[in-house]
VMD Tcl script that builds the backbone (N, CA, C; Angstrom):
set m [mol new atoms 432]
animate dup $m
set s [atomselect $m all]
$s set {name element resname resid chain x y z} {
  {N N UNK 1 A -1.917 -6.628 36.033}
  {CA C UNK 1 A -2.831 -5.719 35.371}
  {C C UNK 1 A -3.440 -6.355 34.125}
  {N N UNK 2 A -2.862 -7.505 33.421}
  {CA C UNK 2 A -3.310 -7.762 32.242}
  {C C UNK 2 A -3.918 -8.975 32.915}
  {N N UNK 3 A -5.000 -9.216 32.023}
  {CA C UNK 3 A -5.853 -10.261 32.022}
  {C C UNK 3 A -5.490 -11.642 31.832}
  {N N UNK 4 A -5.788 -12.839 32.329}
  {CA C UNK 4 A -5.148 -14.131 32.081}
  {C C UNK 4 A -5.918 -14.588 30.839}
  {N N UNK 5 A -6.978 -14.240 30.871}
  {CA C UNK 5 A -7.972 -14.453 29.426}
  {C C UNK 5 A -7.804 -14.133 28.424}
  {N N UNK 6 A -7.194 -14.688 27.589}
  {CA C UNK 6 A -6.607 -14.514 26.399}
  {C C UNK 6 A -7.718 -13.999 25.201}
  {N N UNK 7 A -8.231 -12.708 24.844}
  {CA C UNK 7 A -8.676 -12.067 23.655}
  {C C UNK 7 A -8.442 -13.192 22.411}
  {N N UNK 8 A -9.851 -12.910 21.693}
  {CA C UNK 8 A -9.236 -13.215 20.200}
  {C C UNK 8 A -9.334 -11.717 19.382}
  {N N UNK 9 A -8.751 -11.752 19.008}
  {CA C UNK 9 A -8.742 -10.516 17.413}
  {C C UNK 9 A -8.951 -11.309 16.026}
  {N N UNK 10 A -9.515 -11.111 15.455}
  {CA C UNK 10 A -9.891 -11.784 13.807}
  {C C UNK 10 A -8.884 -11.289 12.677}
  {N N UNK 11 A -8.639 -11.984 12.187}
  {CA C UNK 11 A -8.047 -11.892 11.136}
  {C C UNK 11 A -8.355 -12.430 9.877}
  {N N UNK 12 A -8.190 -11.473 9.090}
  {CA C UNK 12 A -8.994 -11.930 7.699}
  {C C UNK 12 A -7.575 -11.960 6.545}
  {N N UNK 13 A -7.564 -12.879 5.382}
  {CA C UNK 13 A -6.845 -12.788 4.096}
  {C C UNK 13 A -7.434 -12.164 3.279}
  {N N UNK 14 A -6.714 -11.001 2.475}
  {CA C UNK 14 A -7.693 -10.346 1.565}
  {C C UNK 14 A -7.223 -10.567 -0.001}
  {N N UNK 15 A -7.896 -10.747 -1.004}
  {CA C UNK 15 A -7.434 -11.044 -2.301}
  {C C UNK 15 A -7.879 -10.443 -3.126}
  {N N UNK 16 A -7.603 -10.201 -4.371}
  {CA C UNK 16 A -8.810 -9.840 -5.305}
  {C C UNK 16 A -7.956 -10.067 -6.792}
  {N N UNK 17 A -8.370 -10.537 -8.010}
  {CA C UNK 17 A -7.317 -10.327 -8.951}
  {C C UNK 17 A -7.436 -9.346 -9.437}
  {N N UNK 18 A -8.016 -8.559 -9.495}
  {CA C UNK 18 A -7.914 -7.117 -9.578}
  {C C UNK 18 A -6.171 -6.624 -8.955}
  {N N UNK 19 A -5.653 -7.593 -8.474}
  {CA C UNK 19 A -4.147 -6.785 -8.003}
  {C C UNK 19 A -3.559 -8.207 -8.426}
  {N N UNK 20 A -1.966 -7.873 -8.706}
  {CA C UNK 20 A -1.029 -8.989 -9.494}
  {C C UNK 20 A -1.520 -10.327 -8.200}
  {N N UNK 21 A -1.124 -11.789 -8.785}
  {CA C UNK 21 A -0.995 -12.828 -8.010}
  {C C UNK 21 A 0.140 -12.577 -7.335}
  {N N UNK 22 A 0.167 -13.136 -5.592}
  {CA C UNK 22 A 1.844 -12.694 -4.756}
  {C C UNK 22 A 2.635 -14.428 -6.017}
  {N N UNK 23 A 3.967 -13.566 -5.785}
  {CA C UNK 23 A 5.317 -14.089 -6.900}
  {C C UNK 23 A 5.990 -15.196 -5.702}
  {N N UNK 24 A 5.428 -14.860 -4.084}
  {CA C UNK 24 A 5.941 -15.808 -3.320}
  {C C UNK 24 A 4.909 -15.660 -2.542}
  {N N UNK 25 A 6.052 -16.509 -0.998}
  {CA C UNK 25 A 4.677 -17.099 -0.276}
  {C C UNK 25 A 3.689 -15.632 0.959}
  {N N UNK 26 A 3.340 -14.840 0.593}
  {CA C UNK 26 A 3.079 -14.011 1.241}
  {C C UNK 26 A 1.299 -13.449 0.291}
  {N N UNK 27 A 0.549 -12.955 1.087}
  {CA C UNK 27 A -0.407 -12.578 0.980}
  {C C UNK 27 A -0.523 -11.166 0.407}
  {N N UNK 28 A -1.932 -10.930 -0.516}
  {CA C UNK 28 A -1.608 -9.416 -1.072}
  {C C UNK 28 A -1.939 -8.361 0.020}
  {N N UNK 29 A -2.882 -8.809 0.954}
  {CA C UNK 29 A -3.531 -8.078 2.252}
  {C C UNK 29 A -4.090 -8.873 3.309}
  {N N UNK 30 A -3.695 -8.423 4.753}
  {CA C UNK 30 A -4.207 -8.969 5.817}
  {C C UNK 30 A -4.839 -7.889 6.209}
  {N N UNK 31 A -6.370 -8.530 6.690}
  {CA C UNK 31 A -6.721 -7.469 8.041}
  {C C UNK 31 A -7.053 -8.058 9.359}
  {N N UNK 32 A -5.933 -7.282 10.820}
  {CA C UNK 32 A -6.122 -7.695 11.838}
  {C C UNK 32 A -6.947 -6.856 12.853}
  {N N UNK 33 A -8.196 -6.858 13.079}
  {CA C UNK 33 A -8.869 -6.043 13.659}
  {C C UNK 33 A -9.278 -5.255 12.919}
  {N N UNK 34 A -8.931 -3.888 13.143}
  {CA C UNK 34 A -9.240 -2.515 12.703}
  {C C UNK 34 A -7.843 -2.094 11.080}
  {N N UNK 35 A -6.928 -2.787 11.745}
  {CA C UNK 35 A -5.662 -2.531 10.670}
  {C C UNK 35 A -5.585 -3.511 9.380}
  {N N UNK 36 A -5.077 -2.794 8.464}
  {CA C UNK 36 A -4.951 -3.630 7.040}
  {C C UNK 36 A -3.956 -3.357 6.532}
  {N N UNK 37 A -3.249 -4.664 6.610}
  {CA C UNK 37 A -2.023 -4.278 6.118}
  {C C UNK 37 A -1.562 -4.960 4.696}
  {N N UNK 38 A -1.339 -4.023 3.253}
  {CA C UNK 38 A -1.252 -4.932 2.673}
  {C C UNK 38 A 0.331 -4.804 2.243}
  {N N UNK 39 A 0.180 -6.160 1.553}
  {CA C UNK 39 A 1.962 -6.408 0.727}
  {C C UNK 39 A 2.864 -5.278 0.042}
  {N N UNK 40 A 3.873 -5.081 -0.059}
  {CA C UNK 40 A 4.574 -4.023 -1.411}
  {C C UNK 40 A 3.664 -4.662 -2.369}
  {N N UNK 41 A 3.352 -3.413 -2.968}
  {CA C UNK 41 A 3.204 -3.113 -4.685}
  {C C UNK 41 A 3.798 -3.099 -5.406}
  {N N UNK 42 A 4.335 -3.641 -6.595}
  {CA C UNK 42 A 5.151 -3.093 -7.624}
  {C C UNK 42 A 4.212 -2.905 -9.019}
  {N N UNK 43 A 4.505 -2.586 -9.812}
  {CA C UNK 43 A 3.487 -1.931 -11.249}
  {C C UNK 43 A 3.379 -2.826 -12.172}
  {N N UNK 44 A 3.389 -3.958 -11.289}
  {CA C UNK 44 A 2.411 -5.419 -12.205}
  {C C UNK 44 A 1.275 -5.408 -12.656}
  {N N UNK 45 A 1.148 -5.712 -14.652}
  {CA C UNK 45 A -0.154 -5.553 -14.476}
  {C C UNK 45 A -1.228 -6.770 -14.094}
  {N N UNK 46 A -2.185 -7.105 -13.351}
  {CA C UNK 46 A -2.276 -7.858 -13.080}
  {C C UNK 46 A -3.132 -8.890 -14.083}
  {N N UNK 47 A -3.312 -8.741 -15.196}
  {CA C UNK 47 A -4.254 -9.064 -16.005}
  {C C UNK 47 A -3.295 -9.839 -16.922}
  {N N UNK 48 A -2.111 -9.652 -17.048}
  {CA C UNK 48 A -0.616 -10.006 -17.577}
  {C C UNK 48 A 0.247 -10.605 -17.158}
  {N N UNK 49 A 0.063 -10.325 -15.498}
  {CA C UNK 49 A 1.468 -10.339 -15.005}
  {C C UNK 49 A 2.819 -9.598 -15.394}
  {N N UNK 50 A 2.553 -8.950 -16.273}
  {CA C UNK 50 A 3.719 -8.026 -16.872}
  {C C UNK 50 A 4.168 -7.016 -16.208}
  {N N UNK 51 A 5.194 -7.014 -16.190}
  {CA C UNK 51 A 5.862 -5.110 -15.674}
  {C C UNK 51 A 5.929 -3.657 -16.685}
  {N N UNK 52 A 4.674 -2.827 -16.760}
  {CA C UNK 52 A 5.153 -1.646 -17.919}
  {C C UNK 52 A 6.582 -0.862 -17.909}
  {N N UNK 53 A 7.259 -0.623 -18.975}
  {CA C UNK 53 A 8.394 0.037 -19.180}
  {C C UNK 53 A 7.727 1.923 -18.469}
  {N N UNK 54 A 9.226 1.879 -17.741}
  {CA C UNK 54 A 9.443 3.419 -17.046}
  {C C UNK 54 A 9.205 3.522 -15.479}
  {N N UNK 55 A 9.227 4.440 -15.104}
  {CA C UNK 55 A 8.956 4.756 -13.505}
  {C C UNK 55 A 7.182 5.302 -13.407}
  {N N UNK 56 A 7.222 6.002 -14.200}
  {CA C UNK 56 A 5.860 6.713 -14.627}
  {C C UNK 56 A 4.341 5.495 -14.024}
  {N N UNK 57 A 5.178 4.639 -15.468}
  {CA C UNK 57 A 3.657 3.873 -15.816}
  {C C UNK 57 A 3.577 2.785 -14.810}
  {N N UNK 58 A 4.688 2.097 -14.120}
  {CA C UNK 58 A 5.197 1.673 -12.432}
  {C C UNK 58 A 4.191 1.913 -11.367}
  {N N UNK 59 A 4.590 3.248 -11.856}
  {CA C UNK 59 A 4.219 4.468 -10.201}
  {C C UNK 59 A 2.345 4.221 -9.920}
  {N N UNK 60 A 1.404 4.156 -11.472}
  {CA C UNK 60 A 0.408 4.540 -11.471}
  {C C UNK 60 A 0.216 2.953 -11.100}
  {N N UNK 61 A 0.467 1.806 -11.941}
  {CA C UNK 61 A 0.008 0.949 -11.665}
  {C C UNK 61 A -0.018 0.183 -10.271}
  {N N UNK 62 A 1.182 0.127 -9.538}
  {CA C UNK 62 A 1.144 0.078 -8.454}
  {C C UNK 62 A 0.741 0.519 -7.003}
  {N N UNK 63 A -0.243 1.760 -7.569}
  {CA C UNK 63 A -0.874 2.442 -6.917}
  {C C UNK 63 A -2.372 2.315 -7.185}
  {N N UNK 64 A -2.574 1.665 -8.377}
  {CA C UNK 64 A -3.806 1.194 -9.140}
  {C C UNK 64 A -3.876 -0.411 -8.243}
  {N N UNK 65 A -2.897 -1.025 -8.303}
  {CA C UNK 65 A -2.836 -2.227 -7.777}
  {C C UNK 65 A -3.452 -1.989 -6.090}
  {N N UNK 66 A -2.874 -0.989 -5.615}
  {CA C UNK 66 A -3.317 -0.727 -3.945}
  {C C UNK 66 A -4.407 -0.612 -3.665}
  {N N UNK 67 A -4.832 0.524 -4.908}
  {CA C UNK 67 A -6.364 0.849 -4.850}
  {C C UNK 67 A -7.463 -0.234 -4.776}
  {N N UNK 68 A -7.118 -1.242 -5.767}
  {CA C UNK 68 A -7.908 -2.297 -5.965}
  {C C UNK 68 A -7.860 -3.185 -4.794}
  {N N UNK 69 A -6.724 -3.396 -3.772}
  {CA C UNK 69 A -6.917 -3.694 -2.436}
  {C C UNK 69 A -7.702 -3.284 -1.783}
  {N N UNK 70 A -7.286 -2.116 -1.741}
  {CA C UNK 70 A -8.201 -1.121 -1.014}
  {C C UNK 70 A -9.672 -1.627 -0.742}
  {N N UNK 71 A -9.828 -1.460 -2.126}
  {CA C UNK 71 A -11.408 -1.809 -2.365}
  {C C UNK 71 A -11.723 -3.223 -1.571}
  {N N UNK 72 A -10.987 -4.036 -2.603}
  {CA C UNK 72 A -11.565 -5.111 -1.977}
  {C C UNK 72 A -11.228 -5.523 -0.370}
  {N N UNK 73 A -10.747 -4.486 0.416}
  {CA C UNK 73 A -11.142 -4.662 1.849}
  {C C UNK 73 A -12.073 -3.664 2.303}
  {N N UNK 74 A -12.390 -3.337 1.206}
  {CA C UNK 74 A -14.108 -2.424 1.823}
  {C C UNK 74 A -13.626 -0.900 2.354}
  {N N UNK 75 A -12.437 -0.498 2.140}
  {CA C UNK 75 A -11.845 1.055 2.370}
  {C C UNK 75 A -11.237 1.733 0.847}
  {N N UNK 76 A -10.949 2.978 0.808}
  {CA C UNK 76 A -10.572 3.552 0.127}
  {C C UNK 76 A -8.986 4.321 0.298}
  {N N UNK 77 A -8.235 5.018 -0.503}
  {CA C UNK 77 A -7.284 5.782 -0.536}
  {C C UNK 77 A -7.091 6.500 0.568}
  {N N UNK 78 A -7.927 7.028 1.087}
  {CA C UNK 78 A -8.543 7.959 2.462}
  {C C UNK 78 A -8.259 7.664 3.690}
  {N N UNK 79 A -7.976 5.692 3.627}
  {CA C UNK 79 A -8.072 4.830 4.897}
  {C C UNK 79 A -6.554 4.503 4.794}
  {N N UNK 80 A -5.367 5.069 4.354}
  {CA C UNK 80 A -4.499 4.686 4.376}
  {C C UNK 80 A -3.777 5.788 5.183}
  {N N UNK 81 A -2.941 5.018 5.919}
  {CA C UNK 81 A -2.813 6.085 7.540}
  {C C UNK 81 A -0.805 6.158 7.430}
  {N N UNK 82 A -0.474 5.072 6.573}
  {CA C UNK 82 A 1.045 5.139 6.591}
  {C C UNK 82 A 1.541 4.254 5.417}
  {N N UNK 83 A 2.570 4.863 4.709}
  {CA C UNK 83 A 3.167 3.930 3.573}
  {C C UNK 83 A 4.786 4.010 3.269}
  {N N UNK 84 A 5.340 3.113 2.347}
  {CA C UNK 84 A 6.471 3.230 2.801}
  {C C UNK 84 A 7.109 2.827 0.956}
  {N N UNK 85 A 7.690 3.862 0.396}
  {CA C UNK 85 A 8.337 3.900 -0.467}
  {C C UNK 85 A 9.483 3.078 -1.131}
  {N N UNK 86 A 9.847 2.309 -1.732}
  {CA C UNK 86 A 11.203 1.706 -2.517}
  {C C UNK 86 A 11.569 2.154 -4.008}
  {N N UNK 87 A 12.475 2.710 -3.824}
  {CA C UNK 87 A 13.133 3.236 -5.279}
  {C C UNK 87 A 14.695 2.342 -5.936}
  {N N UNK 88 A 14.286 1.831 -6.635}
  {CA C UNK 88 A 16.053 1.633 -6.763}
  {C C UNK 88 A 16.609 2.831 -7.668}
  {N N UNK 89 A 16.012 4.470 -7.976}
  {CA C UNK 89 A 16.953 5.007 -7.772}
  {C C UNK 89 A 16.011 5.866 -7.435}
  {N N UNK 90 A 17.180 7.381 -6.744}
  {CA C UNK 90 A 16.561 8.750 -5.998}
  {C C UNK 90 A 16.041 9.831 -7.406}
  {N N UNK 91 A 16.545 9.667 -8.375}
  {CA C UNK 91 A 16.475 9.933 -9.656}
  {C C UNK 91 A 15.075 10.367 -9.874}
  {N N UNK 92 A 14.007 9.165 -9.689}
  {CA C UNK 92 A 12.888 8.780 -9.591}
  {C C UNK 92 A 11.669 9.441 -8.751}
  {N N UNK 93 A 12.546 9.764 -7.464}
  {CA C UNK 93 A 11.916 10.553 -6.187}
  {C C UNK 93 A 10.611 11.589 -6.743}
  {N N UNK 94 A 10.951 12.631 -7.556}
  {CA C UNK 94 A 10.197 13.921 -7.987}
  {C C UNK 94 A 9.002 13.233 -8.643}
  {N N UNK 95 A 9.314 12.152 -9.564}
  {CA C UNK 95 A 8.298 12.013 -10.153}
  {C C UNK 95 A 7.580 10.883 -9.653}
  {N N UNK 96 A 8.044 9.836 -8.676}
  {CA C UNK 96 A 7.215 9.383 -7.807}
  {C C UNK 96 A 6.655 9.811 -6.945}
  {N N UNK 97 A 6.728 11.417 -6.443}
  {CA C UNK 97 A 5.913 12.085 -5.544}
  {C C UNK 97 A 5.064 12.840 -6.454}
  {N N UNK 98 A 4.790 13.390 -7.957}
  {CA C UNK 98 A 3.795 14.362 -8.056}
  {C C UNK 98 A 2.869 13.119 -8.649}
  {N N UNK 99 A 3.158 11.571 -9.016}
  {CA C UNK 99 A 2.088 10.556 -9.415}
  {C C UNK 99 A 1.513 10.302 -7.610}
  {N N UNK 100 A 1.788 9.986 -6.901}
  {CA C UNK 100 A 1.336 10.080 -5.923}
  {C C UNK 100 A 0.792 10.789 -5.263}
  {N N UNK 101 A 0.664 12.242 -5.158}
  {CA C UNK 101 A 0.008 12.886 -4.920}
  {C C UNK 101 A -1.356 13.043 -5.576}
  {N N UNK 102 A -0.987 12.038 -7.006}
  {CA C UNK 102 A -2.436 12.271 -7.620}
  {C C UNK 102 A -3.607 11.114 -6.808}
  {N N UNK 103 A -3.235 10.091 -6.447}
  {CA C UNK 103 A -3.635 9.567 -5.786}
  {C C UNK 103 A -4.090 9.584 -3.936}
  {N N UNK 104 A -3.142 10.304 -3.469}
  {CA C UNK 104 A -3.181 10.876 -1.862}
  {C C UNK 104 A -3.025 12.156 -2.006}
  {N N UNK 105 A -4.142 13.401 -2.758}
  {CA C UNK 105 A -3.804 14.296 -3.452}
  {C C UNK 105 A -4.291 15.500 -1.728}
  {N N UNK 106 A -4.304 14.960 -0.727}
  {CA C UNK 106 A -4.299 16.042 0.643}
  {C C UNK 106 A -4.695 15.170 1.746}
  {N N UNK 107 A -3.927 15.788 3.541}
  {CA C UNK 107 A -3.799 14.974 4.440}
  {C C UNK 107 A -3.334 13.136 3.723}
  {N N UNK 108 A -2.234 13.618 3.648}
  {CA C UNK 108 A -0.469 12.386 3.377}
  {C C UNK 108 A -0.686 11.748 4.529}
  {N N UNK 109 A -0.968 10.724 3.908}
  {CA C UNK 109 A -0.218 9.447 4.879}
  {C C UNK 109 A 0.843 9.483 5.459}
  {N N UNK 110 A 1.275 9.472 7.141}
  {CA C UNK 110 A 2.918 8.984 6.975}
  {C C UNK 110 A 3.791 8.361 6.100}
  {N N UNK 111 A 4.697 8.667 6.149}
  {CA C UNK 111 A 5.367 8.075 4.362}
  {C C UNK 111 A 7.358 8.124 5.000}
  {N N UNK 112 A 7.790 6.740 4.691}
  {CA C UNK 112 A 9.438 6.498 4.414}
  {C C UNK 112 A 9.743 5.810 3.227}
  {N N UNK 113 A 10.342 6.740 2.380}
  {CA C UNK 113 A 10.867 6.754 1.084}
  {C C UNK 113 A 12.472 5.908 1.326}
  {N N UNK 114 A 12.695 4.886 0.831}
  {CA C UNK 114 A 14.117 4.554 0.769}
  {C C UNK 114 A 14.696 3.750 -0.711}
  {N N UNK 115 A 15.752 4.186 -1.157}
  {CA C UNK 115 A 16.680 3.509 -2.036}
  {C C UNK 115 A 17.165 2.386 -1.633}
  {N N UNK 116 A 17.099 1.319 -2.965}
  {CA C UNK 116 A 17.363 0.269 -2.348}
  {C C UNK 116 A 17.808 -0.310 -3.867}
  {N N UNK 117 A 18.944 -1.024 -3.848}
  {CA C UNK 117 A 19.617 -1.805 -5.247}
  {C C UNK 117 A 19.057 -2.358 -5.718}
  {N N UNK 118 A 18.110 -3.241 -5.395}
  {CA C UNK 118 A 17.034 -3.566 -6.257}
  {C C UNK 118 A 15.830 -4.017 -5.977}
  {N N UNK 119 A 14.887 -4.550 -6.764}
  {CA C UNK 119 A 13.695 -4.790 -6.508}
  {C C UNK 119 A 12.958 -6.183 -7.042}
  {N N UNK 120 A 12.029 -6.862 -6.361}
  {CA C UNK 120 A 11.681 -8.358 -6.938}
  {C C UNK 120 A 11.229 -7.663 -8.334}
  {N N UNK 121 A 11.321 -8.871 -9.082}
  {CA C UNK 121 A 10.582 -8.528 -10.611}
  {C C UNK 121 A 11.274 -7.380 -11.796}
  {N N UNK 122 A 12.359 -6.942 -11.157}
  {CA C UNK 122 A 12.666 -5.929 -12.008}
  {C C UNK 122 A 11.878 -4.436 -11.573}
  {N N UNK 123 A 11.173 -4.184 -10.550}
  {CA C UNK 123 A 10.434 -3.129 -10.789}
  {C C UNK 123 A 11.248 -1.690 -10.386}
  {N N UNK 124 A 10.880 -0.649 -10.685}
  {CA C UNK 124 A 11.622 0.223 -10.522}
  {C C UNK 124 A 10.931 1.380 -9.048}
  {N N UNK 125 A 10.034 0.792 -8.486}
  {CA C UNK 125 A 8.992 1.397 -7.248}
  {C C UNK 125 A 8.100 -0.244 -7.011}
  {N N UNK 126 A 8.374 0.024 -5.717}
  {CA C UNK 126 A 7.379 -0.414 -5.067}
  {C C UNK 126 A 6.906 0.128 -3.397}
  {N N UNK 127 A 5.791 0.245 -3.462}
  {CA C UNK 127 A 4.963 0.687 -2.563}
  {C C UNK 127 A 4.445 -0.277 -1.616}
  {N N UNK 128 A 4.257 0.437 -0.089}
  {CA C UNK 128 A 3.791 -0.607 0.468}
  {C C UNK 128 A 2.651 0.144 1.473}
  {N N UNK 129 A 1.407 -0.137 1.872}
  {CA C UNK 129 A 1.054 1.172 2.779}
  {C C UNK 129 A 0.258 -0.145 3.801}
  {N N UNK 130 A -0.215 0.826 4.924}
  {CA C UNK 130 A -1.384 0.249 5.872}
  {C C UNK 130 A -2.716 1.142 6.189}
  {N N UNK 131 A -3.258 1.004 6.452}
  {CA C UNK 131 A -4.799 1.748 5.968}
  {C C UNK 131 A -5.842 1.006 7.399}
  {N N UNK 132 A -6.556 2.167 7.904}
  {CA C UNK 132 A -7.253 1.152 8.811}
  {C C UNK 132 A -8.836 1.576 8.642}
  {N N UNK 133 A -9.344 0.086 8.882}
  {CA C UNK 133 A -10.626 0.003 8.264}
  {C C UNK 133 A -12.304 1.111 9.106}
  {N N UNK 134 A -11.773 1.674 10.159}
  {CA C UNK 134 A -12.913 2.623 10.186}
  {C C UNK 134 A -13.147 3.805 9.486}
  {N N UNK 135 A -14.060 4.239 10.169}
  {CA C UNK 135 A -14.493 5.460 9.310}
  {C C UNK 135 A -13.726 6.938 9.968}
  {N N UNK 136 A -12.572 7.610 9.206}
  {CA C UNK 136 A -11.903 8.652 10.263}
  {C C UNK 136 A -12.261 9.844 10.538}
  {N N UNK 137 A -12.534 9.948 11.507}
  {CA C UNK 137 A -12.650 11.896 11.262}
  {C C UNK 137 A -11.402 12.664 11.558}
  {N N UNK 138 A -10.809 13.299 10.945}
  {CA C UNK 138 A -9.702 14.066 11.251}
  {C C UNK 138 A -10.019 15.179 12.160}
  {N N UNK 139 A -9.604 15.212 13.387}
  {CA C UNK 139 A -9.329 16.465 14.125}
  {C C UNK 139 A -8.170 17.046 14.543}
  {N N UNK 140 A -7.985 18.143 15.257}
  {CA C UNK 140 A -7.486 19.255 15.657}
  {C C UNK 140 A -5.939 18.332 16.393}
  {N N UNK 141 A -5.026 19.297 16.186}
  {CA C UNK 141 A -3.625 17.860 17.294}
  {C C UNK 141 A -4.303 17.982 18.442}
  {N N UNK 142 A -4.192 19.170 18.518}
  {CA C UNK 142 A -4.565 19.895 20.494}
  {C C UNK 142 A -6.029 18.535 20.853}
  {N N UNK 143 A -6.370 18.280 20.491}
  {CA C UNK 143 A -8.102 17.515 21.026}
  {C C UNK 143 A -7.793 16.029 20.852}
  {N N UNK 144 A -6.543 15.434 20.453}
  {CA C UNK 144 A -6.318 14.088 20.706}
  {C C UNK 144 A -6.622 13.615 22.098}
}
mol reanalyze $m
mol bondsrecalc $m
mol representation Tube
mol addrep $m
């Protein structure tokens, strides 16, 4: 049933310093086809390289950091279809969900939140999401 002709799919590296430099060997965003997947976030600023003190100022920047991905793969907040949470503590949870909501403030991304002992850089959140690059229209479950 499958074809012997091997497809290409494109793949692009996406950068921008508008988001921290990667600390290792991994990219801040790939896009393969239609999907974009970029790296964990943590609340680096990227203009510094610094980490701000708290969960708070973390939460925004690293979500500031996404955004600026975002952009520079030509989508927005809107185009992010699933993301995936790191806390090194649960402590944190409440107030990493009402800063986030300011950002994915209706129709949530799929989302797995997990605790984890620690984090590169010291950070206290990092975020990681995938976002795909068309244009979506949300409909009805029943009409999938």
């Amino acid at each position: 049933a499958f074809s012997k002709m091997a497809s290409t799919i494109k793949r692009q590296f996406i950068h921008t310093a508008e988001a921290p430099a990667p600390v290792g060997p991994y990219s801040q965003a790939v896009r393969v086809g239609d999907i974009i997947y970029l790296s964990g976030s943590v609340g680096m600023v990227p203009e510094t390289m610094e980490m701000p003190k708290g969960i708070e100022a973390q939460t925004h920047q690293s979500l500031k950091n996404i955004g600026a991905l975002l952009k520079a793969a030509g989508v927005g907040y809107g185009n992010v279809v699933k993301s995936t949470v790191l806390l090194t503590s649960m402590d944190d949870f409440a107030t990493v969900n009402a800063i986030y909501k300011e950002y994915f403030p209706e129709k949530f991304p799929a989302r797995t939140a997990y605790q984890v002992s620690t984090l590169p850089v010291k950070a206290l959140v990092e975020i990681e999401v995938l976002a795909v690059a068309n244009k979506i229209e949300d409909v009805p479950p029943s009409s999938l």
